[in-house]
C-alpha positions in Angstrom: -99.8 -261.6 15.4 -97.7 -260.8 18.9 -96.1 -257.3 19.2 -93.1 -259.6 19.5 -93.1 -261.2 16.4 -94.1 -257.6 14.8 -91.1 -256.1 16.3 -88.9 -258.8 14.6 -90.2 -258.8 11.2 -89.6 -254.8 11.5 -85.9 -255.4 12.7 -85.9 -257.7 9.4 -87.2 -255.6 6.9 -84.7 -252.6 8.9 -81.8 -255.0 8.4 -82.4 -256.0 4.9 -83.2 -251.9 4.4 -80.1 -251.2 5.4 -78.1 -253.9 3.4 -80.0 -252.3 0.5 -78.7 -249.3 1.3 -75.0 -250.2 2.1 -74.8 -251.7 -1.2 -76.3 -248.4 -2.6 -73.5 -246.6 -1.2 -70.7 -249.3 -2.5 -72.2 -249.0 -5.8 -71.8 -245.2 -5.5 -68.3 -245.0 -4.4 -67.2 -247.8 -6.7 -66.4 -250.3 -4.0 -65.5 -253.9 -3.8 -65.4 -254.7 -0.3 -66.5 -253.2 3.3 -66.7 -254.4 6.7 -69.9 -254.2 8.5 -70.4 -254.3 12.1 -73.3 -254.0 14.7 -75.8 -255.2 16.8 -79.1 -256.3 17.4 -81.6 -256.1 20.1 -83.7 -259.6 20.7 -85.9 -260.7 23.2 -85.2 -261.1 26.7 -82.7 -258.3 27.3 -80.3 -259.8 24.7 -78.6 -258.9 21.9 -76.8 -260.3 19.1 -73.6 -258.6 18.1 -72.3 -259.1 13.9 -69.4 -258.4 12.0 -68.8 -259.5 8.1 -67.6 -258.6 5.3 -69.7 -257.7 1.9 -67.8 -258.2 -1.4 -69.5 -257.2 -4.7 -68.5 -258.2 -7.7 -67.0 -261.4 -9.6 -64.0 -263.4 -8.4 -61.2 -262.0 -9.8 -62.9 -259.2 -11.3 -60.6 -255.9 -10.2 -62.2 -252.4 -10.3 
């Protein structure tokens, strides 16, 4: 295996760590919804930049 593709399966498992976390910290504070934004570093000098919105929950469901 390249450093390259070990470098984006770390980035994975960071991203998805981080999701994990975020919806750790929804759960906490009793939260529906939050906006997410960042950006990732890939190969060749670029980056990808992301926004979204997470929602937990079931339609219609109010907390």
């Amino acid at each position: 295996m390249t450093d390259e593709e070990n470098g984006s399966k770390n980035c994975l498992c960071m991203a998805g760590r981080n999701f994990l976390q975020i919806l750790s910290e929804m759960e906490e504070k009793k939260e529906n919804g939050r906006v997410i934004f960042g950006s990732i570093e890939g190969p060749f000098f670029s980056r990808a930049t992301f926004s979204c919105m997470v929602r937990v929950g079931f339609e219609g469901e109010s907390r």
